[in-house]
N, CA, C and O atoms as a GROMACS GRO file, in nm:
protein
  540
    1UNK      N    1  13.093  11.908   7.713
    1UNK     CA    2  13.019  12.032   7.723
    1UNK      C    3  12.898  12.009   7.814
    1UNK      O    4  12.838  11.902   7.806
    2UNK      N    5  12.848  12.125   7.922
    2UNK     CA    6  12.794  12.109   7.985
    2UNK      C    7  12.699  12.171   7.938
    2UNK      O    8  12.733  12.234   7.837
    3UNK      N    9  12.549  12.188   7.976
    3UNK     CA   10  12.428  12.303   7.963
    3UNK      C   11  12.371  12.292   8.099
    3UNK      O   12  12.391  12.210   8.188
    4UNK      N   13  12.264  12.435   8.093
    4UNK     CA   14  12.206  12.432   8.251
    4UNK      C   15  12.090  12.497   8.164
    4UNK      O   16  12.086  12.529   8.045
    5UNK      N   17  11.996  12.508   8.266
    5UNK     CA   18  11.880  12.544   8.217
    5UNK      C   19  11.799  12.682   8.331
    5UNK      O   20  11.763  12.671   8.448
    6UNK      N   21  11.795  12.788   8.250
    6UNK     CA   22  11.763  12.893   8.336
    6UNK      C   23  11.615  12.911   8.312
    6UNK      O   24  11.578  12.912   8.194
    7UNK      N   25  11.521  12.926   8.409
    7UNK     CA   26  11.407  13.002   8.446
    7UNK      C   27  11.353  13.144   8.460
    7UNK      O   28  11.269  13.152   8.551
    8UNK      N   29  11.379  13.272   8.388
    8UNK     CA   30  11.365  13.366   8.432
    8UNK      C   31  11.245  13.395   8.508
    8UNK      O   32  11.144  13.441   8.454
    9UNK      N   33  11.256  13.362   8.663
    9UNK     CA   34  11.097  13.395   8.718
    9UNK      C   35  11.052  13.552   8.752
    9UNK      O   36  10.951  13.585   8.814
   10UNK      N   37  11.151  13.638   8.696
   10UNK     CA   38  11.071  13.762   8.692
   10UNK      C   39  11.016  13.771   8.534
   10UNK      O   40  10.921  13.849   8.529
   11UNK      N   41  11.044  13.722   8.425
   11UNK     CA   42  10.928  13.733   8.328
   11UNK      C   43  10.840  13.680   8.291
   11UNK      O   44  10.774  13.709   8.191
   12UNK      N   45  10.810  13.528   8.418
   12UNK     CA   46  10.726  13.431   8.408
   12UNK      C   47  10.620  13.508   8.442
   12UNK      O   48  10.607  13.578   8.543
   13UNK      N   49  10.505  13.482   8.305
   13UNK     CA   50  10.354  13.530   8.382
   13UNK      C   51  10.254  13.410   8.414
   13UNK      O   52  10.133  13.430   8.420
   14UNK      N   53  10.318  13.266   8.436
   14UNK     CA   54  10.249  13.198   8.540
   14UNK      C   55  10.125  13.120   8.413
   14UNK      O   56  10.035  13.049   8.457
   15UNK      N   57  10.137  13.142   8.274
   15UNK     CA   58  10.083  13.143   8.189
   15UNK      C   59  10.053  12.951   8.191
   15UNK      O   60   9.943  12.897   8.180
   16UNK      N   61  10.180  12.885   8.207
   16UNK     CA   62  10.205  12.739   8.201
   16UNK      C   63  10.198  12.672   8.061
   16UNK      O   64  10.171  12.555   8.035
   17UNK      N   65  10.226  12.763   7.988
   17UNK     CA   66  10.238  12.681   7.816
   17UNK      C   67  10.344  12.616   7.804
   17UNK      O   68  10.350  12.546   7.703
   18UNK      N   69  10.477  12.613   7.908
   18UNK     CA   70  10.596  12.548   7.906
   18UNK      C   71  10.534  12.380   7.959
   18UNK      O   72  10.574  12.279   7.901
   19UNK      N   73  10.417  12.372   8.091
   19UNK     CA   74  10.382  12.282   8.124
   19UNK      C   75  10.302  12.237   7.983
   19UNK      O   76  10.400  12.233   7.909
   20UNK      N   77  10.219  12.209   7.919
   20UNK     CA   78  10.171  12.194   7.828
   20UNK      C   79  10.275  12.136   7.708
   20UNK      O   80  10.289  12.022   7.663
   21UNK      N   81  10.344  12.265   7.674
   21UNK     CA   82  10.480  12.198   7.593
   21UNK      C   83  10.554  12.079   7.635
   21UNK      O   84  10.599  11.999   7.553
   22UNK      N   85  10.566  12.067   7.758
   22UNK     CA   86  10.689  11.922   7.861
   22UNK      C   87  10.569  11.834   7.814
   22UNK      O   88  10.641  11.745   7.768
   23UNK      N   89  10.460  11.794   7.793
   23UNK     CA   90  10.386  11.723   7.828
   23UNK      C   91  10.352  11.668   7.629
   23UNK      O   92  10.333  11.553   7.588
   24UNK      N   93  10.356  11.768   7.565
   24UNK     CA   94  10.362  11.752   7.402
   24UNK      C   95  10.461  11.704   7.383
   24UNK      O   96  10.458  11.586   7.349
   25UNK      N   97  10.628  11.787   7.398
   25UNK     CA   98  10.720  11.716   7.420
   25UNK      C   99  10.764  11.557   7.400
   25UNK      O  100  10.811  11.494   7.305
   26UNK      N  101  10.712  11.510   7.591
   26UNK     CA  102  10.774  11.390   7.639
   26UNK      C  103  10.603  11.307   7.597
   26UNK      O  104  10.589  11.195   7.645
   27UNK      N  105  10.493  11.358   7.520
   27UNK     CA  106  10.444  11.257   7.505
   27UNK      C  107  10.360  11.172   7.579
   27UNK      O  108  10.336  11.054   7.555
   28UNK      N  109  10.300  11.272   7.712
   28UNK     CA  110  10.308  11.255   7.834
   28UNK      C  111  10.130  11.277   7.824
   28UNK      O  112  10.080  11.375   7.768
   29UNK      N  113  10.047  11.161   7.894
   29UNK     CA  114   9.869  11.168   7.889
   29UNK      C  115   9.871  11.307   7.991
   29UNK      O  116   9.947  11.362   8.071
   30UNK      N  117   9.723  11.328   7.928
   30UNK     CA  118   9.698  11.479   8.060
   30UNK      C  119   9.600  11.392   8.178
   30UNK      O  120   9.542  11.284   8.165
   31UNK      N  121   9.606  11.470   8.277
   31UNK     CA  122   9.521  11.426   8.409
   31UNK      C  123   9.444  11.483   8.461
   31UNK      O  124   9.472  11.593   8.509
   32UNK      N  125   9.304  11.422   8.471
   32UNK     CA  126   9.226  11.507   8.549
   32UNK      C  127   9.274  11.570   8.659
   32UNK      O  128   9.355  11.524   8.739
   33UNK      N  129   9.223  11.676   8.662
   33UNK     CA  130   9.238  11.774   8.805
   33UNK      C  131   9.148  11.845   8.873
   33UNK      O  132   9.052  11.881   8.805
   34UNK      N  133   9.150  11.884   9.006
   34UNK     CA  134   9.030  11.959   9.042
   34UNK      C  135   9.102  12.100   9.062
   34UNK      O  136   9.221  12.124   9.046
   35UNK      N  137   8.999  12.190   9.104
   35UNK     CA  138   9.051  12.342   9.129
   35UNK      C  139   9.015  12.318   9.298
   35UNK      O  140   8.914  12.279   9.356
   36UNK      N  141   9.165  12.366   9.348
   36UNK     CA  142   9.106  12.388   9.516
   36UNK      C  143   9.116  12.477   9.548
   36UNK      O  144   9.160  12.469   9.663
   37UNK      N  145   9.090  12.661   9.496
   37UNK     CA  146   9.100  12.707   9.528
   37UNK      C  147   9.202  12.770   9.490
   37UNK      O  148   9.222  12.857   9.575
   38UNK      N  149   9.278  12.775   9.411
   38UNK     CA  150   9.394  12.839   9.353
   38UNK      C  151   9.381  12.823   9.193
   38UNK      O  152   9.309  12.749   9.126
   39UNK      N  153   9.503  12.943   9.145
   39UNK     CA  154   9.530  12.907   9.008
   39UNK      C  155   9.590  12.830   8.943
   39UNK      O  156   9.593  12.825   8.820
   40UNK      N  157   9.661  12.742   9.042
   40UNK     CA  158   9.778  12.606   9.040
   40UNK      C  159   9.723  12.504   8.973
   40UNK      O  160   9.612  12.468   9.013
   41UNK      N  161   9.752  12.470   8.918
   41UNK     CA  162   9.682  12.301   8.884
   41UNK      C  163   9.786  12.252   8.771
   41UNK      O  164   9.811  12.313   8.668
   42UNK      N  165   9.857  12.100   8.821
   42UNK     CA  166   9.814  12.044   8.885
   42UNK      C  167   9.882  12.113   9.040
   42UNK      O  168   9.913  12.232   9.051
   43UNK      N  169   9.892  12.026   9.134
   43UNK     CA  170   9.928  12.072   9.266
   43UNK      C  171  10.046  11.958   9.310
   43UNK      O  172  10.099  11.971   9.420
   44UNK      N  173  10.089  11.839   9.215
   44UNK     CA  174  10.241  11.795   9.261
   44UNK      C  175  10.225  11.747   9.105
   44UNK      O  176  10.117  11.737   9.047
   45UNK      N  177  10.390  11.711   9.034
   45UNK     CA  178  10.460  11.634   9.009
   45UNK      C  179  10.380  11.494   9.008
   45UNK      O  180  10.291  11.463   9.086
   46UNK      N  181  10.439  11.406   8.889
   46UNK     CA  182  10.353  11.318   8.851
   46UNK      C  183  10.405  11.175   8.745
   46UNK      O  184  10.524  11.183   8.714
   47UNK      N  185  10.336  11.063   8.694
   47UNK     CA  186  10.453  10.988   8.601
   47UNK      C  187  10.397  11.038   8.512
   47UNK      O  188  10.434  10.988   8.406
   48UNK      N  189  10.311  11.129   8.498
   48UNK     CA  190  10.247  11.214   8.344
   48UNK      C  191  10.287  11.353   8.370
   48UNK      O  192  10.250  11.408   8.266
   49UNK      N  193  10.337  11.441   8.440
   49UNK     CA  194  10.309  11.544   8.480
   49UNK      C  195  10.461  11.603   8.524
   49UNK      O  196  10.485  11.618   8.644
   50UNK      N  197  10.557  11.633   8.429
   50UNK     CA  198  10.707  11.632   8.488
   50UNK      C  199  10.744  11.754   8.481
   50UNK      O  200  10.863  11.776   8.460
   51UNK      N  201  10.659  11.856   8.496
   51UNK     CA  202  10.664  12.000   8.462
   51UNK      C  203  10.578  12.072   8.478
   51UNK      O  204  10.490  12.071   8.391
   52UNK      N  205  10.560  12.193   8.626
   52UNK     CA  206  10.460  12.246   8.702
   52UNK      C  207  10.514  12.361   8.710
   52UNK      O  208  10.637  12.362   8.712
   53UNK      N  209  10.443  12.489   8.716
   53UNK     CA  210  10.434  12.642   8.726
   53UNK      C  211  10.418  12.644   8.876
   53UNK      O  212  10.297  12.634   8.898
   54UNK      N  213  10.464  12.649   8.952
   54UNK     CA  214  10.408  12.665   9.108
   54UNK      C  215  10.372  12.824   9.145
   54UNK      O  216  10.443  12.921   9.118
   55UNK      N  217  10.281  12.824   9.193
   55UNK     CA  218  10.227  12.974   9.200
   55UNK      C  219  10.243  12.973   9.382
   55UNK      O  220  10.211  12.890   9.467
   56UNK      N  221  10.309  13.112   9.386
   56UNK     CA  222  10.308  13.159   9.544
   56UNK      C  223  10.219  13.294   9.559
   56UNK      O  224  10.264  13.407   9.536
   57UNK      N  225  10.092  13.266   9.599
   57UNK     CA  226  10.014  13.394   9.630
   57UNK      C  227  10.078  13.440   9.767
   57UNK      O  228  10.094  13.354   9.853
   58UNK      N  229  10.119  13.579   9.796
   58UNK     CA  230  10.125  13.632   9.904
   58UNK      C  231  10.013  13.767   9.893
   58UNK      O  232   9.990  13.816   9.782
   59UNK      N  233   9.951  13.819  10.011
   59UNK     CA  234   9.875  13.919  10.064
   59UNK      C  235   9.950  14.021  10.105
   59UNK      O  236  10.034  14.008  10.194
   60UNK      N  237   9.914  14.180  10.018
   60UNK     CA  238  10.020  14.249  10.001
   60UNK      C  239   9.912  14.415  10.064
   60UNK      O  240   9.896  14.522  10.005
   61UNK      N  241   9.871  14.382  10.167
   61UNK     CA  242   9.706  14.453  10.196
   61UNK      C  243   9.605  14.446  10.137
   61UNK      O  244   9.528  14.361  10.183
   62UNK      N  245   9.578  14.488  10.073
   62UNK     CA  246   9.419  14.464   9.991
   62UNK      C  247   9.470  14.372   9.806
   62UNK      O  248   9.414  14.328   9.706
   63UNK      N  249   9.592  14.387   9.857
   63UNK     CA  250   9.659  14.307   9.669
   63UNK      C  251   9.725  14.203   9.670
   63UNK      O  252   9.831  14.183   9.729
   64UNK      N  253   9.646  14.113   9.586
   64UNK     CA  254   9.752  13.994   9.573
   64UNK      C  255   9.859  13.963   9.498
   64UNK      O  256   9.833  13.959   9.378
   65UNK      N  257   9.976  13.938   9.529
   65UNK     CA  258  10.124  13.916   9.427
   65UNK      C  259  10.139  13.810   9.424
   65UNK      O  260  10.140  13.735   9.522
   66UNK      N  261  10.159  13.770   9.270
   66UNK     CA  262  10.174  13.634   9.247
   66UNK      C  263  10.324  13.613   9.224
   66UNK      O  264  10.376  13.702   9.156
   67UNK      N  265  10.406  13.515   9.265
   67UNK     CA  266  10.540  13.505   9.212
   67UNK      C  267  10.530  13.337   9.140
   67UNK      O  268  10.472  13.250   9.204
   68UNK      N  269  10.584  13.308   9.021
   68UNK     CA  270  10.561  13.171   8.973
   68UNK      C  271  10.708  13.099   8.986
   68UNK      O  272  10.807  13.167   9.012
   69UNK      N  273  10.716  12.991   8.970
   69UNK     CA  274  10.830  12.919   8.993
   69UNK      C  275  10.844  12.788   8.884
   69UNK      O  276  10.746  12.715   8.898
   70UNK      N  277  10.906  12.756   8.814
   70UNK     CA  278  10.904  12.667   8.756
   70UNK      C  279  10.962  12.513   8.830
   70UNK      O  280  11.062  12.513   8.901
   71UNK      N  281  10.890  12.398   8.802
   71UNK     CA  282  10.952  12.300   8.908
   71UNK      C  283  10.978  12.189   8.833
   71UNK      O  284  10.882  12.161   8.761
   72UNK      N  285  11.107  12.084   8.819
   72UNK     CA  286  11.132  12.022   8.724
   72UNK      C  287  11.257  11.941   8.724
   72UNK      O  288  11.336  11.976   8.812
   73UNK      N  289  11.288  11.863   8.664
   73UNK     CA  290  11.399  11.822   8.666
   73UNK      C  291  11.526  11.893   8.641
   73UNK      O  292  11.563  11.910   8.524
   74UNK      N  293  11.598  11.938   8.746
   74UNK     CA  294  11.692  12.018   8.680
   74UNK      C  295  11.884  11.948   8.650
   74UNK      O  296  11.994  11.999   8.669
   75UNK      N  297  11.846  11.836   8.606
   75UNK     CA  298  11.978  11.752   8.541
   75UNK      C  299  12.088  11.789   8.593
   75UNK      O  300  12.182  11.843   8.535
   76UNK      N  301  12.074  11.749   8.752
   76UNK     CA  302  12.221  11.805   8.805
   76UNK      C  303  12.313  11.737   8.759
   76UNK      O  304  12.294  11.624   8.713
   77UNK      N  305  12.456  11.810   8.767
   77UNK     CA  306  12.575  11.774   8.736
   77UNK      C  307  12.618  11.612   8.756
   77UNK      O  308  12.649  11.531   8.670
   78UNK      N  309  12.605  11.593   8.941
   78UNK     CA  310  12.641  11.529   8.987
   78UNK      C  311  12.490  11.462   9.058
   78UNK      O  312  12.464  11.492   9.175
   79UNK      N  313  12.407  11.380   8.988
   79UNK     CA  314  12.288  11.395   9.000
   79UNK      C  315  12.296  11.226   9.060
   79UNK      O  316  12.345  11.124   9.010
   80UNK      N  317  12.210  11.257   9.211
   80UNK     CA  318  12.210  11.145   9.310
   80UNK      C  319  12.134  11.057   9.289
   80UNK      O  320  12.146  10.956   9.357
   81UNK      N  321  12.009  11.066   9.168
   81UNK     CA  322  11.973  10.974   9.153
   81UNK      C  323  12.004  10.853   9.020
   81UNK      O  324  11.957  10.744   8.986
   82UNK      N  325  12.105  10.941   8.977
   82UNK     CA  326  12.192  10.827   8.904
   82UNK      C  327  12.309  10.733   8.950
   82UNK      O  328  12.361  10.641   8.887
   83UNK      N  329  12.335  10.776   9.062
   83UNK     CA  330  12.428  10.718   9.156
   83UNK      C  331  12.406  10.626   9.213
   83UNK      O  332  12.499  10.547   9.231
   84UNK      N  333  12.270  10.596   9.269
   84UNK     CA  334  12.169  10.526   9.340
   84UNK      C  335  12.108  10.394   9.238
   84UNK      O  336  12.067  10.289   9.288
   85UNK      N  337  12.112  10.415   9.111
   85UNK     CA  338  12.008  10.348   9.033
   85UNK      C  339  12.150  10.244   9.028
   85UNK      O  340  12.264  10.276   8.996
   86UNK      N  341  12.084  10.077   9.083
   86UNK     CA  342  12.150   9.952   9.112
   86UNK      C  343  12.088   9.870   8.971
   86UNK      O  344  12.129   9.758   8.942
   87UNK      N  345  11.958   9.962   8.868
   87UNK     CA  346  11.992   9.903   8.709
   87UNK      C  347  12.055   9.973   8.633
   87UNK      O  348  12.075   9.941   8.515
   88UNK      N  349  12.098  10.079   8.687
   88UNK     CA  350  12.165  10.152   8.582
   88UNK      C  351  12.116  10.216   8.484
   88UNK      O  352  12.180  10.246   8.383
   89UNK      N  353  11.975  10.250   8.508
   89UNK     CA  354  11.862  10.284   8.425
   89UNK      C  355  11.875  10.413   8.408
   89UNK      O  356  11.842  10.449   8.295
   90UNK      N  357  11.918  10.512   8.492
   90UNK     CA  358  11.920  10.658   8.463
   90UNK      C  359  12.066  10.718   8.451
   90UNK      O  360  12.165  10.701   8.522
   91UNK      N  361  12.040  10.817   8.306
   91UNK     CA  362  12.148  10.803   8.226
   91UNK      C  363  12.131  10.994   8.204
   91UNK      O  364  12.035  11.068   8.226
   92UNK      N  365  12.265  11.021   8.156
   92UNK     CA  366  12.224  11.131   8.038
   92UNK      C  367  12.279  11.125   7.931
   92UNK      O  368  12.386  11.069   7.908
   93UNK      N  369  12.156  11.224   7.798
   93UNK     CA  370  12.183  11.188   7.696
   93UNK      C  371  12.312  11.300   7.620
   93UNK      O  372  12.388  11.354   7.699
   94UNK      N  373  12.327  11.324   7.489
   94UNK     CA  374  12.413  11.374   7.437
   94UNK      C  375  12.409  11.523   7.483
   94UNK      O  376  12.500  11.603   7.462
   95UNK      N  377  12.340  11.540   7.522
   95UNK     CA  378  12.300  11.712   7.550
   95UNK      C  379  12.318  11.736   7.721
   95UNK      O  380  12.351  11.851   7.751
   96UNK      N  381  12.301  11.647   7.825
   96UNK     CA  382  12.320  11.647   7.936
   96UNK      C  383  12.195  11.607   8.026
   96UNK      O  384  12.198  11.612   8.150
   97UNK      N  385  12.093  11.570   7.957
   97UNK     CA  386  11.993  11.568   8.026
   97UNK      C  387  11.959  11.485   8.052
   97UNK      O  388  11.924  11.406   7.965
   98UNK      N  389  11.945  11.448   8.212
   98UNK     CA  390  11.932  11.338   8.307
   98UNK      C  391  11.772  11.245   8.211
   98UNK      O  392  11.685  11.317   8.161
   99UNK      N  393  11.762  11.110   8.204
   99UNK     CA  394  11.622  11.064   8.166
   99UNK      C  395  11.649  10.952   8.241
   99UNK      O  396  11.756  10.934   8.298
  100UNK      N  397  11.534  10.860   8.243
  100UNK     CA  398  11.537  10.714   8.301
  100UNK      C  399  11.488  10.641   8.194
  100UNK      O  400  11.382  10.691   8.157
  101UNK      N  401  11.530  10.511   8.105
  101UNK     CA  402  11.544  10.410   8.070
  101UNK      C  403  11.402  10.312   8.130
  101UNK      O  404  11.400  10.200   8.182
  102UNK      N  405  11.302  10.399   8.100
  102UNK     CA  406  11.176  10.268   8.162
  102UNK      C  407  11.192  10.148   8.126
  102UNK      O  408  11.174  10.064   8.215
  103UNK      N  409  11.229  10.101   7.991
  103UNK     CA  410  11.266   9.940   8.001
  103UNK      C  411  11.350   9.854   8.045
  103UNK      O  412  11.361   9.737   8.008
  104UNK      N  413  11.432   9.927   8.150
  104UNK     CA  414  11.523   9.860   8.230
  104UNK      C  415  11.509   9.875   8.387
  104UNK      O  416  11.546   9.802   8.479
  105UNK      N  417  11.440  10.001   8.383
  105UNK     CA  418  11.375  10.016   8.515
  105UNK      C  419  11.369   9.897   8.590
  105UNK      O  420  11.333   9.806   8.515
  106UNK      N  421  11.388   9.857   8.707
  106UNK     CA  422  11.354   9.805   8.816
  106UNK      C  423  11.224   9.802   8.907
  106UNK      O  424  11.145   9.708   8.916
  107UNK      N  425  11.219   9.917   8.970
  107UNK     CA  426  11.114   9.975   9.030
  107UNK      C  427  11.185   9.995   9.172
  107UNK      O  428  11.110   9.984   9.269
  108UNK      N  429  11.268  10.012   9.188
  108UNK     CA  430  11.323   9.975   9.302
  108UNK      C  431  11.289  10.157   9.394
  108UNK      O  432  11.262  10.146   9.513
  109UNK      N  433  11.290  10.243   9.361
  109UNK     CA  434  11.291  10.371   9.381
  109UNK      C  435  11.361  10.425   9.500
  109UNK      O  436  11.332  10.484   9.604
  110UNK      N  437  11.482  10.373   9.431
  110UNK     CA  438  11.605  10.468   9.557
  110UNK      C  439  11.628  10.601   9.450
  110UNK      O  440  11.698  10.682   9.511
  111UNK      N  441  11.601  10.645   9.334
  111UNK     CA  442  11.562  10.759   9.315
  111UNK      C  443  11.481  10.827   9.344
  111UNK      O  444  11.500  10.943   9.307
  112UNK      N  445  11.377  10.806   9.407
  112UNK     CA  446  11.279  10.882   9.482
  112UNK      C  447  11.358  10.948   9.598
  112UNK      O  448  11.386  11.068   9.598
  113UNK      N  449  11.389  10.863   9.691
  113UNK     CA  450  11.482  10.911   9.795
  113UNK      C  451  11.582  10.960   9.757
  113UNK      O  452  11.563  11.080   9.776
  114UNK      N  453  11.717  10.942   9.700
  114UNK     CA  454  11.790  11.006   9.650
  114UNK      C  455  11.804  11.168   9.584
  114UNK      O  456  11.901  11.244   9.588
  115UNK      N  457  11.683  11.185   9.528
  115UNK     CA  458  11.642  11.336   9.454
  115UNK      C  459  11.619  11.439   9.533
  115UNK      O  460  11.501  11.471   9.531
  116UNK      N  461  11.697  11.513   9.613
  116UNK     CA  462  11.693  11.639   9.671
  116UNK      C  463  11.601  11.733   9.650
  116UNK      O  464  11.584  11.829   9.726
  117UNK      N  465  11.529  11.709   9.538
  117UNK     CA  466  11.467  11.816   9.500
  117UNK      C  467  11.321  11.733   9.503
  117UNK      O  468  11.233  11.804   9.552
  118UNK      N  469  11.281  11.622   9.470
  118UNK     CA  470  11.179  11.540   9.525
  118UNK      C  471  11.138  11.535   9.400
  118UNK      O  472  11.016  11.549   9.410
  119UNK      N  473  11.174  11.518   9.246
  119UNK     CA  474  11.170  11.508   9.119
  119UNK      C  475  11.076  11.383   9.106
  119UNK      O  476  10.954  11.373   9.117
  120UNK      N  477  11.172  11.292   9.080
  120UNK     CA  478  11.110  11.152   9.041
  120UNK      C  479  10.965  11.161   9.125
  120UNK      O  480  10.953  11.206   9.239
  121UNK      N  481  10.860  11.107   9.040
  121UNK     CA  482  10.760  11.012   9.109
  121UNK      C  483  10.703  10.881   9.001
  121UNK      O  484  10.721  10.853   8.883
  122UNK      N  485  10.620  10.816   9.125
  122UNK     CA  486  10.573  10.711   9.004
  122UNK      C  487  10.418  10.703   8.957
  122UNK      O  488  10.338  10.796   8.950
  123UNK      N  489  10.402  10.590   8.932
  123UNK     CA  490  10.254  10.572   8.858
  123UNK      C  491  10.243  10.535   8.966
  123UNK      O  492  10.340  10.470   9.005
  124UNK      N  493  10.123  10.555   9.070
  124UNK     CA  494  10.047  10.491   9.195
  124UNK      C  495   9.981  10.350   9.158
  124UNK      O  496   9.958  10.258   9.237
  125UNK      N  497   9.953  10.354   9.013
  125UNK     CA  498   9.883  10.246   8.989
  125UNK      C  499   9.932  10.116   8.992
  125UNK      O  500   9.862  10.021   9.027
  126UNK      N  501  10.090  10.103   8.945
  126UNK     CA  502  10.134  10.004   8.924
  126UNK      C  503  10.263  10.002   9.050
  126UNK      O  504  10.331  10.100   9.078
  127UNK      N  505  10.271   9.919   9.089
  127UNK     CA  506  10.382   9.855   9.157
  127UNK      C  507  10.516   9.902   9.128
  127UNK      O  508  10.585   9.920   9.229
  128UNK      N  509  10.572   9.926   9.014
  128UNK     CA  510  10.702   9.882   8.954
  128UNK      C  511  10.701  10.094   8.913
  128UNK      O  512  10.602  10.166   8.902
  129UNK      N  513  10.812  10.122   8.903
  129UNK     CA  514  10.847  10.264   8.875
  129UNK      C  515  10.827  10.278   8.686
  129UNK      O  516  10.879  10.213   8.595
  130UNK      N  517  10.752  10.365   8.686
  130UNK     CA  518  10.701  10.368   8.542
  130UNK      C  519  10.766  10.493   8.477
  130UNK      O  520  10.803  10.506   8.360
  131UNK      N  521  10.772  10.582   8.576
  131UNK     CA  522  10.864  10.710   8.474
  131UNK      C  523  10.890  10.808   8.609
  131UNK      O  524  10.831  10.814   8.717
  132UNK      N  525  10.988  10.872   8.562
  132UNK     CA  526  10.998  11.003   8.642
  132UNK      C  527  11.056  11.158   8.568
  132UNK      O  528  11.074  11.170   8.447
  133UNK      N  529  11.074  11.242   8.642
  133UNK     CA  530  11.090  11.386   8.563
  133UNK      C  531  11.179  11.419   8.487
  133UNK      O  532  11.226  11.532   8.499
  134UNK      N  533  11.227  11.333   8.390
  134UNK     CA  534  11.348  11.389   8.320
  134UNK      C  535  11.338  11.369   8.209
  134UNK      O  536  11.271  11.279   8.158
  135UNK      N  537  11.421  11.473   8.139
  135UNK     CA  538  11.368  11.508   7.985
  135UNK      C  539  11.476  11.431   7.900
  135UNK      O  540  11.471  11.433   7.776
   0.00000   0.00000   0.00000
């Protein structure tokens, strides 16, 4: 059995309690952030941060329209960065959902490259791949 995971972004009000939830969830520290000028924050993807509201302001004459987007791991079928992983570290679980195996991790990050969608990232701090976006 397969599952997929839908976004309705016409009833998203950009609110981000789903980001908040991914982050209660997976257990995940929060990160400082600054405001640059938008209602966005954070502004990428993260090894704490695997679940972002992306806000698209467009100028509509004197009105601004916001459209939100949810951005995330979306556990493809045929998902390239499990194909790629030479530890064999990224797996899915009983439900379908792509995760990575940090204690077998490598660090090698041909899932970085591999991810079409630009999912995975790592901890900047450390050398070695510490986590990426999957639930």
């Amino acid at each position: 059995m397969r599952f997929g995971m839908l976004n309705d972004v016409t009833r998203c009000t950009g609110c981000r309690s789903c980001q908040a939830a991914c982050k209660q969830w997976n257990d995940r520290k929060p990160e400082e952030t600054k405001n640059l000028g938008t209602y966005e924050n954070p502004f990428s993807l993260s090894d704490n941060t695997w679940k972002r509201v992306k806000f698209v302001e467009k100028e509509k004459g004197d009105d601004i329209k916001w459209s939100f987007f949810s951005y995330q791991c979306n556990h493809c079928g045929d998902a390239g960065c499990m194909a790629v992983c030479p530890a064999n570290a990224i797996k899915r679980n009983k439900k379908g959902a792509v995760f990575i195996n940090e204690k077998i991790c490598t660090g090698c990050k041909y899932c970085l490259q591999a991810c079409p969608f630009h999912i995975p990232h790592t901890d900047e701090k450390k050398e070695f791949h510490q986590s990426a976006h999957f639930v």
